[in-house]
C-alpha positions as CSV (number, residue, x, y, z in Angstrom):
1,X,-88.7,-21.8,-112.8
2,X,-90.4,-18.8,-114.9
3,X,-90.6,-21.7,-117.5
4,X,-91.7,-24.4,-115.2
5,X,-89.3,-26.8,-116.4
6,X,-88.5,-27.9,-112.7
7,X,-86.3,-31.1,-114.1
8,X,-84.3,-28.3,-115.1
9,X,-84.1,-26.4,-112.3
10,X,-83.7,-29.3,-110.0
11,X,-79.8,-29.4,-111.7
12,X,-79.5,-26.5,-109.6
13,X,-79.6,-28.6,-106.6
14,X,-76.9,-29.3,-104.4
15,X,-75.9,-33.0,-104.9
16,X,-76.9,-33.9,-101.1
17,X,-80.7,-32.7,-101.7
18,X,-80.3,-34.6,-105.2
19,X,-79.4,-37.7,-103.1
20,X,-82.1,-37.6,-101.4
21,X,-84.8,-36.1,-103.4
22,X,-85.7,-37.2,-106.8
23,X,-86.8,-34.9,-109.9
24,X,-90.8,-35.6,-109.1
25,X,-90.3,-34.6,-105.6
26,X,-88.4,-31.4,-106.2
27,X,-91.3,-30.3,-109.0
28,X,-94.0,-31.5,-106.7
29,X,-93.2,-28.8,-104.6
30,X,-93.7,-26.2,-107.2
31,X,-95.7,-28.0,-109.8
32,X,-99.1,-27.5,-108.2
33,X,-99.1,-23.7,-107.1
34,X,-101.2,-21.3,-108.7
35,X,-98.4,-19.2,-108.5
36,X,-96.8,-18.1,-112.3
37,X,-93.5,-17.1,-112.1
38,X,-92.5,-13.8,-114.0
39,X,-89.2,-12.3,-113.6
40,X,-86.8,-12.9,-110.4
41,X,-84.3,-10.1,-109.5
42,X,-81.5,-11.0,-106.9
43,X,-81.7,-9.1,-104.1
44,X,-78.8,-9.1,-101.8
45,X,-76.0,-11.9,-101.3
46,X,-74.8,-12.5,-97.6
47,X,-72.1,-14.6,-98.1
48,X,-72.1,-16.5,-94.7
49,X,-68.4,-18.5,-95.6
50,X,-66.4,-19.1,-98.6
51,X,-68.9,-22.5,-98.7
52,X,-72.7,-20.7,-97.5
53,X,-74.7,-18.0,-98.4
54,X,-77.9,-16.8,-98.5
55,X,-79.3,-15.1,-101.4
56,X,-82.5,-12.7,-101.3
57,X,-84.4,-13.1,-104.3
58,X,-87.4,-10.9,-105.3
59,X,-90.0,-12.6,-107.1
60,X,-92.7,-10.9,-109.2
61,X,-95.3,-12.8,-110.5
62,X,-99.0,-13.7,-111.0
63,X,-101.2,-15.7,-108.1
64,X,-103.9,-17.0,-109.6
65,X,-107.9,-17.1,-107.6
66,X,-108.7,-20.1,-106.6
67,X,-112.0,-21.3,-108.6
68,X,-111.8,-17.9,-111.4
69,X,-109.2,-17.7,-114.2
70,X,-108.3,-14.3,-112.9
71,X,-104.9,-13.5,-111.4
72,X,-103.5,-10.3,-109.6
73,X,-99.8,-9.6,-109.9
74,X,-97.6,-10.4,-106.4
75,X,-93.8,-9.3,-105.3
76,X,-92.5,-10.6,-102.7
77,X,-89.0,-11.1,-101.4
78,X,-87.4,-14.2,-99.7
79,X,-84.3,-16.1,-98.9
80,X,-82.9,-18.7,-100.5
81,X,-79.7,-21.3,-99.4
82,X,-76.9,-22.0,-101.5
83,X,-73.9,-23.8,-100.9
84,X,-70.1,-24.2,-102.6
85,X,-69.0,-27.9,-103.9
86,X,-66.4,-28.6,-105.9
87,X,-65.9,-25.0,-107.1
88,X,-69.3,-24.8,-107.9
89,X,-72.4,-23.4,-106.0
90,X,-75.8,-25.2,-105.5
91,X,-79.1,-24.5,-104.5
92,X,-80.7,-26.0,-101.4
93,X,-84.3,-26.3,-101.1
94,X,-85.8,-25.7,-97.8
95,X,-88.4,-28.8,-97.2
């Protein structure tokens, strides 16, 4: 995400949002933010069962102003889905 290669990050995915959502979809949803991802830190793992948990990620990162080519830096801390398949664990978007 900090390089905006979101067909990368979209391997992340869990394979059920992969079934349903294609590459372009997944990098739609971040590819036209004026948001510039820095450096992400996580936070705190609540590990809901041996197959859920959410994961608190803090994001730092520069929001650029609409209409200037000036941006001011931003932190900010949220929660993010992931899920265990197949001995691995996936990321699932929220939509």
């Amino acid at each position: 995400m900090i390089d905006r290669n979101f067909h990368r990050a979209y391997e992340y995915c869990s394979p059920a949002y992969r079934a349903l959502f294609s590459p372009k979809q997944f990098a739609a949803k971040f590819g036209l933010t004026k948001l510039a991802w820095e450096s992400v830190t996580v936070h705190t793992i609540h590990k809901e069962s041996d197959v859920a948990a959410k994961v608190e990620i803090q994001l730092f990162a520069k929001a650029y102003v609409p209409d200037t080519e000036q941006s001011l830096p931003v932190s900010t801390i949220f929660s993010e889905s992931w899920v265990r398949s197949e001995d691995q664990w996936w990321y699932v978007p929220s939509n």
